[in-house]
C-alpha positions in Angstrom: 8.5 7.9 -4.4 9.7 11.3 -6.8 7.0 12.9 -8.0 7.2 15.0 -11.5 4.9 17.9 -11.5 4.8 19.1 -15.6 2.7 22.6 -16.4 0.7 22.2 -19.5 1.7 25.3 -21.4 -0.9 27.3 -23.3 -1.4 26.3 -27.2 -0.6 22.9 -29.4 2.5 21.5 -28.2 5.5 21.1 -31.1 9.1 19.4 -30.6 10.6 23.1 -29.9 7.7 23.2 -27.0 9.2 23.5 -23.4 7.0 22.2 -20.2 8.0 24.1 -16.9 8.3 20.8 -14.2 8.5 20.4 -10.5 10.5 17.2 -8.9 9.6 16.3 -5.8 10.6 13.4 -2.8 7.8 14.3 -0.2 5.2 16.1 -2.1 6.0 19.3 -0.4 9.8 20.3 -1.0 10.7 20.9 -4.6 14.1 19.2 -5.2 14.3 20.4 -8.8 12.0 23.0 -11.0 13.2 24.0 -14.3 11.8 24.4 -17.9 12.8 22.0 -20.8 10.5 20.1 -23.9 9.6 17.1 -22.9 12.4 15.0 -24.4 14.8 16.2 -21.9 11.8 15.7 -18.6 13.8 14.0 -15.8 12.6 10.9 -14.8 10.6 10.3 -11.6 11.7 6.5 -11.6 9.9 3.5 -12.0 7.7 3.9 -8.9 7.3 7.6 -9.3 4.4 9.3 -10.5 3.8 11.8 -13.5 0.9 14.5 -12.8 -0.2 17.3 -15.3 -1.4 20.8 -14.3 -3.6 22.6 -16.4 -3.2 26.4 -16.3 -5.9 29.1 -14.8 -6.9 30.1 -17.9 -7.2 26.6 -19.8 -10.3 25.9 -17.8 -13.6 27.0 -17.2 -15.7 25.8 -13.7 -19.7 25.1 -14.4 -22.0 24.5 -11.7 -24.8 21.3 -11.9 -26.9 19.0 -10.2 -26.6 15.7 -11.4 -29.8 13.4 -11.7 -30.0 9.9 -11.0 -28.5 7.1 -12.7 -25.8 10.2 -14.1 -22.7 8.0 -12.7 -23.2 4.5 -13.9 -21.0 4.8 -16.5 -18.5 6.8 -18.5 -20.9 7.1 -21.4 -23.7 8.1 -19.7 -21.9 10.8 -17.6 -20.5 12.2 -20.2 -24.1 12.2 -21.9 -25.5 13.8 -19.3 -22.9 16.4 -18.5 -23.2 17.7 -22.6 -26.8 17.9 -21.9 -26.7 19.8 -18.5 -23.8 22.3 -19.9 -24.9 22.8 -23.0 -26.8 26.4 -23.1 -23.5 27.4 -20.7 -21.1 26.9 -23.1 -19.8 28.9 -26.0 -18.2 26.0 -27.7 -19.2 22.4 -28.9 -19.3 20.1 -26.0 -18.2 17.6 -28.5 -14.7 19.4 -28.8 -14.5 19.6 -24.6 -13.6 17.4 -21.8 -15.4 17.5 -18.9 -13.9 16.2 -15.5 -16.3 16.2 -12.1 -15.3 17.2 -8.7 -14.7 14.5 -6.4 -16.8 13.5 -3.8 -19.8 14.7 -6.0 -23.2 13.1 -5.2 -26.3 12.2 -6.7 -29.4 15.7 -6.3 -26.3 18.0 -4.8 -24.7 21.1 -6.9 -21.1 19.8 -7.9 -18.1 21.8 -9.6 -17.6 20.3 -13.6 -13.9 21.5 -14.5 -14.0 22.0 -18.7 -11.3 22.4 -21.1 -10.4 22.3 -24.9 -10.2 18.4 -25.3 -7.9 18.6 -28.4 -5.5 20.7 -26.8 -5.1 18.5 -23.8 -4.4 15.2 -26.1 -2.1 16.6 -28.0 -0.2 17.2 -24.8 -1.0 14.0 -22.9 0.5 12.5 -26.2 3.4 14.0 -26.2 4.2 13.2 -22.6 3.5 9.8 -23.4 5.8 9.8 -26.8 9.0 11.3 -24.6 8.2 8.5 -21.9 6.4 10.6 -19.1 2.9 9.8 -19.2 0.7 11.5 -17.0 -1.3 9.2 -14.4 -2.9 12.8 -13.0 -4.5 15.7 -14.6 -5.0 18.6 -11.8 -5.8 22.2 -11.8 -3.6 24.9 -11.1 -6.6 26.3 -8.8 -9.8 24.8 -8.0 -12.7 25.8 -5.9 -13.4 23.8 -2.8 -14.6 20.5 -3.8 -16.2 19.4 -0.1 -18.7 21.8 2.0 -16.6 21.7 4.9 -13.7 23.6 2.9 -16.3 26.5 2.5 -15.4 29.0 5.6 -11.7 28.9 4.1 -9.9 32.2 3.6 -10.2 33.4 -0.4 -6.9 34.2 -1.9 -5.8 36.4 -4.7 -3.3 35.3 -6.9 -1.5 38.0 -9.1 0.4 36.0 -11.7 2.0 36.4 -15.1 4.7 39.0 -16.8 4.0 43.0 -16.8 2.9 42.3 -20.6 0.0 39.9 -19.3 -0.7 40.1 -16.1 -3.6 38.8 -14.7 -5.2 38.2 -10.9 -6.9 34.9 -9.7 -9.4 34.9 -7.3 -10.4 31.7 -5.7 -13.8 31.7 -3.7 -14.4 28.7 -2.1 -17.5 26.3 -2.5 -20.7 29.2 -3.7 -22.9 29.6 -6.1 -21.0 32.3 -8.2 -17.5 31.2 -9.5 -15.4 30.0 -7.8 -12.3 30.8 -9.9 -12.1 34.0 -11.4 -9.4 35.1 -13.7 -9.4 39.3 -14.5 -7.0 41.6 -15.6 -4.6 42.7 -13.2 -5.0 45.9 -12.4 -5.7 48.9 -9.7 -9.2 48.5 -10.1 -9.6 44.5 -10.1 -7.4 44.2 -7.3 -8.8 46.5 -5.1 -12.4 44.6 -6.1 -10.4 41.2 -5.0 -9.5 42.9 -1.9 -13.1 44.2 -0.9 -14.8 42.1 -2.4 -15.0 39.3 0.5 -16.3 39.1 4.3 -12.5 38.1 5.7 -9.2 39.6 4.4 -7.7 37.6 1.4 -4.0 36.6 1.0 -2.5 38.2 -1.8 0.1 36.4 -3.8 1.9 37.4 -6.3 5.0 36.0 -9.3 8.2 37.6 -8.5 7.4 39.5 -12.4 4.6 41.4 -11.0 5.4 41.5 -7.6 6.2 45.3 -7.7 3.0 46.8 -9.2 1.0 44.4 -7.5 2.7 46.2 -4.1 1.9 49.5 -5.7 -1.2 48.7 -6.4 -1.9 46.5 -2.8 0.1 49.6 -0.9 1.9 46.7 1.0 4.1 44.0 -0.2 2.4 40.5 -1.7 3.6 36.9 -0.4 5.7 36.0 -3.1 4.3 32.9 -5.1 6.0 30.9 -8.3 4.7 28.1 -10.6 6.5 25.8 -8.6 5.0 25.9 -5.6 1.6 26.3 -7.0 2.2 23.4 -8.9 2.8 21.7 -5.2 -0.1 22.7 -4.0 -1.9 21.6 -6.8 -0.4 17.8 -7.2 -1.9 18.0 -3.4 -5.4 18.2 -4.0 -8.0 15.7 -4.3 -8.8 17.0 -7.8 -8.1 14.6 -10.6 -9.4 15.4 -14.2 -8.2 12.3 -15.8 -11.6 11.1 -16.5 -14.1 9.6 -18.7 -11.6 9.3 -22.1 -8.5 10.0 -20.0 -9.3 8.1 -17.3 -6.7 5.6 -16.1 -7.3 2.1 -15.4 -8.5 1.0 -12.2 -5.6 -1.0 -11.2 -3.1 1.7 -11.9 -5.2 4.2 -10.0 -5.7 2.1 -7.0 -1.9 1.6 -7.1 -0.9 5.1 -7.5 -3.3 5.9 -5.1 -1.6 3.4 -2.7 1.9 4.8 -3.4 1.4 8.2 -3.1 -0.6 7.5 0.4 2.1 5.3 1.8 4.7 8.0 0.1 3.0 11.2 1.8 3.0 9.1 5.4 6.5 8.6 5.0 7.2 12.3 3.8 4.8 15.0 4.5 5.7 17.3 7.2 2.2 17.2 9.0 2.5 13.3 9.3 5.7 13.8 11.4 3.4 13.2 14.5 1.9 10.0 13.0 5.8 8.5 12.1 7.4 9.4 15.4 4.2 7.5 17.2 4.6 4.8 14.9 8.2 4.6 15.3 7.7 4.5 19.2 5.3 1.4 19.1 7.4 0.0 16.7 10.4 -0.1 19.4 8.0 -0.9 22.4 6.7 -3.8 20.3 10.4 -4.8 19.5 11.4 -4.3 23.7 8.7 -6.2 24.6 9.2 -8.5 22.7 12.7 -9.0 24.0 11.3 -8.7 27.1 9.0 -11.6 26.4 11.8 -13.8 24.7 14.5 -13.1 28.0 11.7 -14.3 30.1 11.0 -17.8 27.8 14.6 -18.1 27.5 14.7 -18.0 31.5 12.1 -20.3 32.1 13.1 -23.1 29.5 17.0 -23.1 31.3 14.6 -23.8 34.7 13.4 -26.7 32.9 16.4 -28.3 31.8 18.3 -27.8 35.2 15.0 -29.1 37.0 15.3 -32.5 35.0 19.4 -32.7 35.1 18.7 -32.3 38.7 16.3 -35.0 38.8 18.5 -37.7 36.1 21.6 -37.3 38.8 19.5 -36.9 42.3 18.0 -40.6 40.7 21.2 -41.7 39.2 24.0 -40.7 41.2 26.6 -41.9 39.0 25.5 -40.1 35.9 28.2 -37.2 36.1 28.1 -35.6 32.8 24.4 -34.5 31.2 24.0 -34.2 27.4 20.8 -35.3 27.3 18.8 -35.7 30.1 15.5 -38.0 28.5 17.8 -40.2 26.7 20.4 -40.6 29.5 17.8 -41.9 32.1 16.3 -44.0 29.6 19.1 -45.6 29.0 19.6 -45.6 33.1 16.3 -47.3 33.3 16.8 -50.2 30.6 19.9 -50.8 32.4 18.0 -51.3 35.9 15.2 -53.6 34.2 18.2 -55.7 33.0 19.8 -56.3 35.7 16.5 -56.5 37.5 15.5 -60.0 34.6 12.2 -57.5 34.1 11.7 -57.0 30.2 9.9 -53.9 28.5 7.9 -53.9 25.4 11.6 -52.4 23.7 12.8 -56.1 24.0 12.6 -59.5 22.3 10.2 -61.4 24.2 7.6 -58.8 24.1 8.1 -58.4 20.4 7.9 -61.9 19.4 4.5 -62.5 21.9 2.6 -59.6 20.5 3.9 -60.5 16.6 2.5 -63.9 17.4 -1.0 -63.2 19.0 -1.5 -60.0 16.1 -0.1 -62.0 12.6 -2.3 -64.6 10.8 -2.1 -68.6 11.4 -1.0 -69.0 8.2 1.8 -66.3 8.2 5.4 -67.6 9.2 8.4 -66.2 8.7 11.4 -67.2 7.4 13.7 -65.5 9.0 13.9 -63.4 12.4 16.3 -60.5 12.8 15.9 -58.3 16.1 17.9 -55.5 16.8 17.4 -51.9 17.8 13.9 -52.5 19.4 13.2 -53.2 16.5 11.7 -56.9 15.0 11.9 -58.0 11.6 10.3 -61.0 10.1 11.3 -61.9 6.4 9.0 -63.5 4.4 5.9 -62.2 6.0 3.4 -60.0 3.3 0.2 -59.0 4.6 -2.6 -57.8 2.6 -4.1 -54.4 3.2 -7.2 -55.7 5.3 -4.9 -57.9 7.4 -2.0 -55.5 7.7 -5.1 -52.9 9.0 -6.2 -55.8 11.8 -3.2 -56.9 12.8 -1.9 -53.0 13.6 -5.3 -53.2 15.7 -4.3 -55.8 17.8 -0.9 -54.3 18.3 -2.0 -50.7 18.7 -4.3 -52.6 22.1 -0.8 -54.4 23.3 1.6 -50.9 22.5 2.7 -51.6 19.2 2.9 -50.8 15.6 4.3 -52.2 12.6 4.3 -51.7 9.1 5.3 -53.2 5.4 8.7 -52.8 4.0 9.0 -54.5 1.2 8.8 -58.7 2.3 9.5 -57.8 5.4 7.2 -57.0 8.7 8.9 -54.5 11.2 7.1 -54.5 14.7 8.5 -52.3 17.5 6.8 -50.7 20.9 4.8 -47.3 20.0 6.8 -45.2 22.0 10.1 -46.2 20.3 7.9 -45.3 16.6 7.0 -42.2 17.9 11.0 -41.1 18.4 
């Protein structure tokens, strides 16, 4: 499944508007990165998936506690987050969208992402008008959104053009922010540096790369939009909630693909595929093993009962089919023997007489085939019912065709 990572850019999107994207197979290997407006977006394919980033500076990060009964719905939530934010914020929390971390709980501090909600429409919409809805909304950075993330290394991000540069810092799961955007500078970056218990890593665009190293007095890991935007389509942030929420269905599915999609893809799930691709092929050996085995048994069989149709019967030479052959070997013996089986006349005609009615003759008597058929002969349900009783006791069956009664033995009915 392709995967099209778009960057929101910053103010009201217009037709001459260009989106920097990211195409991905695997989630971690950019195949494509380019800018373009959205009218020229490659397609991800019918199974791929769309996801938005929202840059650094498009959002703010609030700290809450949410009371109880805050999740039950989107309403509420929404109510309560505007009412918990409100002396934080500089705007209306009508005109923002709020989005919460995941894995938040009930009476425990949680990350709320917020950003200009009119902006982010306007953008959603015209993704959707050029065909490339967005089924994820993700951060470009994010603090930590589970506790167990919180001993992490901090990074510094030094991103933008000589003009505008700016640094990132990204603390991970405290009280104080946990992404801070400042000016990027001698002073800020030496701050960003200090300004933590373990060394961070310092990244930097390839357009600032060179004062950031002057300023650093070593050389940054070189970082780009793209790969960011990677990292970013990796997390377990999603901010298409409350009015941008998706529906349930389509999340569960996406969900589903991109799981299936990152087993398949993602380099730290090679373990996983080769150990699935080994039981796969034991499974498939035995398995072969298993049928080679059945296979040998079953030729046993059938040689064990050829050999015992010509140790009885001598004269039988050739074996096609070992059941039928000695049956027929054994009807043959009871002939010549004058000894009758319930597959002949006599035995039909006694039991037909002892089972049918005293008022029920036939008009006609046809046998052939072990087989006994007496014209003329209609039983009601209730009688046909008793008289299959009294053949069933004797070792036969018949049944209704038509006018006409056919008896035979059971074992010729169940052939």
């Amino acid at each position: 499944m392709s995967t099209l990572i778009i960057y929101l850019p910053a103010g009201m999107p217009g037709p001459t508007t260009e989106y920097s994207y990211t195409l991905t197979a695997d989630g971690h290997t950019a195949t494509r990165h380019a800018s373009t407006t959205a009218a020229l977006l490659p397609d991800p394919g019918r199974t791929g998936e769309v996801v938005a980033v929202l840059p650094v500076r498009a959002l703010s990060w609030q700290r809450v506690t949410l009371p109880q009964g805050a999740t039950t719905s989107p309403a509420r939530l929404r109510s309560v987050l505007e009412g918990l934010l409100e002396e934080q914020l500089l705007d209306d929390p009508a005109e923002l969208h709020f989005a919460l971390a995941p894995h938040a709980h009930i009476g425990a501090p949680a990350w709320v992402a917020v950003c200009e909600r009119e902006w982010l429409q306007a953008h959603l919409l015209a993704l959707e008008a050029a065909g490339r809805s967005a089924e994820r909304i993700v951060p470009e950075f994010a603090p930590a959104p589970t506790p167990s993330d919180a001993d992490a290394t901090p990074e510094v991000f030094a991103l933008g053009v000589p003009e505008d540069a700016f640094v990132v810092l990204t603390a991970q799961g405290n009280e104080r922010d946990a992404v801070c955007v400042l000016p990027l500078n001698a002073a800020t970056l030496a701050l960003a540096v200090q300004d933590s218990d373990a060394p961070p890593t310092v990244h930097a665009e390839p357009a600032v790369a060179a004062m950031t190293e002057k300023w650093l007095n070593r050389p940054p890991e070189l970082s780009t939009y793209s790969q960011r935007a990677l990292a970013a389509a990796r997390s377990e942030w999603n901010l298409a909630q409350l009015d941008f929420a998706s529906s349930g269905r389509i999340r569960a599915m996406r969900s589903a693909t991109g799981a299936f999609n990152s087993f398949f893809r993602a380099p730290q799930w090679r373990a996983g595929r080769w150990a699935l691709g080994l039981a796969v092929i034991a499974q498939l050996i035995g398995l072969n093993v298993w049928a080679f085995k059945e296979r040998q048994s079953l030729t046993a069989k059938e040689g064990g009962v050829r050999g015992i149709l010509q140790q009885t019967f001598p004269n039988v030479r050739v074996v096609v089919d070992a059941p039928v052959q000695m049956e027929r070997e054994v009807a043959q013996l009871r002939q010549q023997a004058g000894s009758v089986s319930r597959r002949d006349l006599e035995p039909l005609l006694a039991a037909a007489g002892a089972a049918l009615p005293k008022d029920k003759t036939p008009t006609q008597i046809e046998f052939a085939n072990a087989q006994l058929r007496l014209t003329g002969v209609s039983l009601s349900a209730e009688e046909m019912d008793a008289a299959n009783q009294r053949l069933r006791a004797d070792g036969f069956t018949a049944r209704q065709q038509d006018r006409h009664l056919l008896i035979q033995s059971a074992e010729n009915d169940a052939r």
